[in-house]
N, CA and C of each residue as an Amber inpcrd file, in Angstrom:
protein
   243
   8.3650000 -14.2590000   2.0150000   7.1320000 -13.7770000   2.5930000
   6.0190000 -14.7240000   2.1720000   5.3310000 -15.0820000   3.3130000
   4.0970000 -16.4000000   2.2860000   2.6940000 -15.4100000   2.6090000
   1.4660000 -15.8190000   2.2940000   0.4770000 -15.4380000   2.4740000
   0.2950000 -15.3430000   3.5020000   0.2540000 -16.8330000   4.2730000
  -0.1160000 -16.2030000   5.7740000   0.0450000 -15.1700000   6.5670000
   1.6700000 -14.2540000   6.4290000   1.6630000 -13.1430000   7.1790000
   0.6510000 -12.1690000   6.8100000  -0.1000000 -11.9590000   5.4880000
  -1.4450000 -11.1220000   5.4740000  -2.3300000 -11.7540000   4.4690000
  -3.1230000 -12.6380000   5.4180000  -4.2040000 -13.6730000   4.6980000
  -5.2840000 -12.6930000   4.5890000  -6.2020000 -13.0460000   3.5910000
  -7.5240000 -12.8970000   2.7710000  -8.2550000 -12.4030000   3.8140000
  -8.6480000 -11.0530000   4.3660000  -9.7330000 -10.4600000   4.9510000
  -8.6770000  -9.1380000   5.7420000  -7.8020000  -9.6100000   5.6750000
  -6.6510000  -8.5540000   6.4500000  -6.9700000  -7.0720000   6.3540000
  -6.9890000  -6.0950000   7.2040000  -8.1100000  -4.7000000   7.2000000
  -6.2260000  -3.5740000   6.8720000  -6.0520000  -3.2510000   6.0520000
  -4.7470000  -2.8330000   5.4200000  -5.2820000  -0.8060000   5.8100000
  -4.3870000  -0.1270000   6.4690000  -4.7660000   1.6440000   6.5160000
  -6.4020000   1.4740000   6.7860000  -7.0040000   0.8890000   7.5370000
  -8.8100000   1.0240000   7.9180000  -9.5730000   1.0460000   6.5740000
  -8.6800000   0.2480000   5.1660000  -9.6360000   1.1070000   4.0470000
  -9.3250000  -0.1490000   3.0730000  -8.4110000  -0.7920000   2.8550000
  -8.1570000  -1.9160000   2.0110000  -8.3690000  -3.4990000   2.5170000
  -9.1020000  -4.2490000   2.0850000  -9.5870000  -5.6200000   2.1610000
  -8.7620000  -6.3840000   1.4630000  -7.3350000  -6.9470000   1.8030000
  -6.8310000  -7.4420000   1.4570000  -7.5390000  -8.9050000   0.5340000
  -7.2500000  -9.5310000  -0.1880000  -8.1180000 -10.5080000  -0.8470000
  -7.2760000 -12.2610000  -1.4520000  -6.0310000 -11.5300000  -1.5870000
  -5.1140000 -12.9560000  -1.7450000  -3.4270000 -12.2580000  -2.7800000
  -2.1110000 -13.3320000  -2.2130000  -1.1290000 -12.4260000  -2.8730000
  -1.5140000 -12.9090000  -4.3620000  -0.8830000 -11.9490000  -4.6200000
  -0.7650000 -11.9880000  -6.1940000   0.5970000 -12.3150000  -6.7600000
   2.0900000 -11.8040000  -6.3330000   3.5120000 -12.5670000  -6.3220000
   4.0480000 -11.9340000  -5.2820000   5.3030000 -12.3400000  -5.0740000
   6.3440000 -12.1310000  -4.0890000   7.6280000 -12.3190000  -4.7470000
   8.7370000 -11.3730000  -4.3630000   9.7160000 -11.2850000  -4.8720000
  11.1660000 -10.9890000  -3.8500000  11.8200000 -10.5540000  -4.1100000
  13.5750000 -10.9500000  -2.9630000  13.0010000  -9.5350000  -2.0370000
  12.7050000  -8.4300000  -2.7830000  12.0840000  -7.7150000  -1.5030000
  10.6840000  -6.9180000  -0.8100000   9.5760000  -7.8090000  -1.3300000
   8.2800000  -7.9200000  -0.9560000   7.6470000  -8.6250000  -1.6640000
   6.0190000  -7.9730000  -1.4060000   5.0660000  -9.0310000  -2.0540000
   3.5900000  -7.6790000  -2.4460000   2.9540000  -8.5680000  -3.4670000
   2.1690000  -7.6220000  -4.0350000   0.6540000  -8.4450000  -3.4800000
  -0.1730000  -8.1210000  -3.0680000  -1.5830000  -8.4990000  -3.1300000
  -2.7680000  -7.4330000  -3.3180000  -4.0060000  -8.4390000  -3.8410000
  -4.9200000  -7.9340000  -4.5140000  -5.7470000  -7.6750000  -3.4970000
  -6.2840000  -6.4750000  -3.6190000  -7.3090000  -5.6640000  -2.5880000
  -8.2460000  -5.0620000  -2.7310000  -9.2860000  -4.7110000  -1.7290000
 -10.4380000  -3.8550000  -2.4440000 -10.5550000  -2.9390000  -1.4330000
 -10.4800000  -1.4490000  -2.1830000 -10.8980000  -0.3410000  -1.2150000
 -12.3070000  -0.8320000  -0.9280000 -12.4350000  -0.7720000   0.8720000
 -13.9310000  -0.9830000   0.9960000 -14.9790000  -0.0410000   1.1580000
 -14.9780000   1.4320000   0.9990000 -15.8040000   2.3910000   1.0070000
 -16.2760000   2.7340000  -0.3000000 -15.4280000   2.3080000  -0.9270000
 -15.3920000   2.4330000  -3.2970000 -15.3420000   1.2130000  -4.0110000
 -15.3090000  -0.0300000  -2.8960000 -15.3130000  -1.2880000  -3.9820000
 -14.7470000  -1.2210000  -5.2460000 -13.3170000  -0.2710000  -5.2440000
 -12.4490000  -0.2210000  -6.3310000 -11.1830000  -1.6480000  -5.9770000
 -11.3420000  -2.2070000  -6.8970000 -10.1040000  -3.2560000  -6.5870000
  -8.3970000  -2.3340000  -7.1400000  -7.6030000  -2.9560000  -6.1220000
  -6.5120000  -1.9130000  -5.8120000  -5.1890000  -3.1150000  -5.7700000
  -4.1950000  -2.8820000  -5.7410000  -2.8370000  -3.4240000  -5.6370000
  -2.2490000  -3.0470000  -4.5740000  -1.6240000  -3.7150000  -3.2460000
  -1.0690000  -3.1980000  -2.3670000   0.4820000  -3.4930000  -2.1090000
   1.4780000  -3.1600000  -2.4050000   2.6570000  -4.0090000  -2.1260000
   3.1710000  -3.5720000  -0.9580000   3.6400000  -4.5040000  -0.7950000
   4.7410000  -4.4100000   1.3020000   5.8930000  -4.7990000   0.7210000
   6.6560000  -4.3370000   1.1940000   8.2950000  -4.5410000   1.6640000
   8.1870000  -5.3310000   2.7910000   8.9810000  -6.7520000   2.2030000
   9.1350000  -7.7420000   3.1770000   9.3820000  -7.1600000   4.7460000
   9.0000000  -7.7670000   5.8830000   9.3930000  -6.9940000   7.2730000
  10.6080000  -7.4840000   7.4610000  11.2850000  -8.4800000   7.0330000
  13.0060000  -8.1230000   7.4440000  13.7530000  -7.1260000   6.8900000
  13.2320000  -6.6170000   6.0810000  13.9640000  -5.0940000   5.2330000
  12.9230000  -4.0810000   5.6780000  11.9320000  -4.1170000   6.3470000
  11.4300000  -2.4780000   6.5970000  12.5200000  -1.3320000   7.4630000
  13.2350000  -2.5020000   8.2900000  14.2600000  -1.3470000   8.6590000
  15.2990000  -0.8320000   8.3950000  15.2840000  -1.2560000   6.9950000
  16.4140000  -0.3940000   5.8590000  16.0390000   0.6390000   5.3900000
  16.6580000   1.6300000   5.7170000  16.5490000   3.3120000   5.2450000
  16.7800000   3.1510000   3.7270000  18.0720000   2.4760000   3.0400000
  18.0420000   2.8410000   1.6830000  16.5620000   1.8210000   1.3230000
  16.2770000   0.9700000   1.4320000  15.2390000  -0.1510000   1.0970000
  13.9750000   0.9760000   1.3620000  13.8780000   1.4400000   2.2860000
  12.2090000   2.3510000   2.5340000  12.2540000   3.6190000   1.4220000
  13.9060000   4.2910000   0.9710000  13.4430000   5.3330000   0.0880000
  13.4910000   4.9210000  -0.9120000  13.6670000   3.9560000  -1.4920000
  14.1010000   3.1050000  -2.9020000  12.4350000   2.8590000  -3.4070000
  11.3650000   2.3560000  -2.6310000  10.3200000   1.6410000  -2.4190000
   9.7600000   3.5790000  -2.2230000   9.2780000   3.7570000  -1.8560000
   9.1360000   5.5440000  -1.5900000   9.0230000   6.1530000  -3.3620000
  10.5210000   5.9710000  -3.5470000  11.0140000   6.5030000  -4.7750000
   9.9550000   5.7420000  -6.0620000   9.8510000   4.5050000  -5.9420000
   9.1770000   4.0290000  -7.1660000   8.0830000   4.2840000  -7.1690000
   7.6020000   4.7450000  -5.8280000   6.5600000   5.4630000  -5.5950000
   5.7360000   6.5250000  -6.8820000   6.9000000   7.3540000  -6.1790000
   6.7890000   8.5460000  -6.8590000   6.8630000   8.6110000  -8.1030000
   7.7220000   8.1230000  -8.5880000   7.5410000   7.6570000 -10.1430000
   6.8320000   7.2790000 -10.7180000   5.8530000   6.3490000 -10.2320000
   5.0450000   5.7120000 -10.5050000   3.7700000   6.3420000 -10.6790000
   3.6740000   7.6790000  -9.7350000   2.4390000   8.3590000  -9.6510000
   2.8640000   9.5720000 -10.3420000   3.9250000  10.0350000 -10.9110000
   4.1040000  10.6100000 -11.9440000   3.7020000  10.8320000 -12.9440000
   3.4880000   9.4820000 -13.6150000   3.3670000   8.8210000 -15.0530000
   2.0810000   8.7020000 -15.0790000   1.2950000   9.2050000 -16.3750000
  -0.2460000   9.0390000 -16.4280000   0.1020000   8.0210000 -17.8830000
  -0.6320000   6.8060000 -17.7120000  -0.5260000   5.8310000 -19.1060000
  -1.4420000   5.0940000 -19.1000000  -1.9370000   4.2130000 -19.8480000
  -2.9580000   3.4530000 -19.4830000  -2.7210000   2.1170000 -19.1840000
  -0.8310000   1.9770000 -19.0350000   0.1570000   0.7260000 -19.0480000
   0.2860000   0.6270000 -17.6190000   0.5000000   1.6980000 -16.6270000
   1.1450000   1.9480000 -15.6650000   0.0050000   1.9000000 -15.0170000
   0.0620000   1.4120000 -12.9730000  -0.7680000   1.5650000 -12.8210000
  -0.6960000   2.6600000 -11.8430000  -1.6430000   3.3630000 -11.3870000
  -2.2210000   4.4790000 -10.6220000  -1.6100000   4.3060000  -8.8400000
  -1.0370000   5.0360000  -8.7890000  -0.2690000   5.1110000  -6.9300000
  -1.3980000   6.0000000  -6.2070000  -2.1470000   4.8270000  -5.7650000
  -3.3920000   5.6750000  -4.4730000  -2.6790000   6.4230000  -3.0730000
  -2.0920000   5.8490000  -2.5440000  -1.2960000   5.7280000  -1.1950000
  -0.0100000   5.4030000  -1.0680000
C-alpha cells in the first residue's frame, strides 16, 4: 500500500483529515489524522484493499478493534470508530 492511495488532505467518514502514513505492514497501513470538528489528532488504520474482501481478514481487524477499546491504559491507544 503506498501513500498515494490516501495522500495528505484525504476527507476519511466526513470527519478525519488524513495528514501523512505513518507505517504499512503485510495487511494495511496506519496514518496520522486530525478529527476536523475537535482538531484532536487521531490514528486511522485501513486494511489494505486487496484483503477488504476477506471475511476472516474484516473480523480479525473488527476484533482488535474491540479489544482495543476495551482496555483503558495510558499505553494503549483509544478506538474512536
Amino acid at each position: 500500500m503506498s501513500a498515494a492511495e490516501h495522500p495528505p488532505g484525504t476527507l476519511v467518514a466526513g470527519k478525519y483529515e488524513l495528514r501523512g502514513l505513518l507505517g504499512a505492514g503485510g495487511v494495511g497501513a496506519v496514518y496520522a489524522a486530525t478529527n476536523i470538528a475537535i482538531g484532536r489528532r487521531v490514528a486511522i488504520k485501513f486494511l489494505g484493499p486487496e484483503l477488504s474482501n476477506r471475511e476472516d481478514l474484516k473480523a480479525r481487524f473488527d476484533m482488535e478493534a474491540r479489544a482495543s477499546a476495551a482496555i483503558d491504559h495510558p499505553g494503549i491507544v483509544d478506538v474512536l470508530d
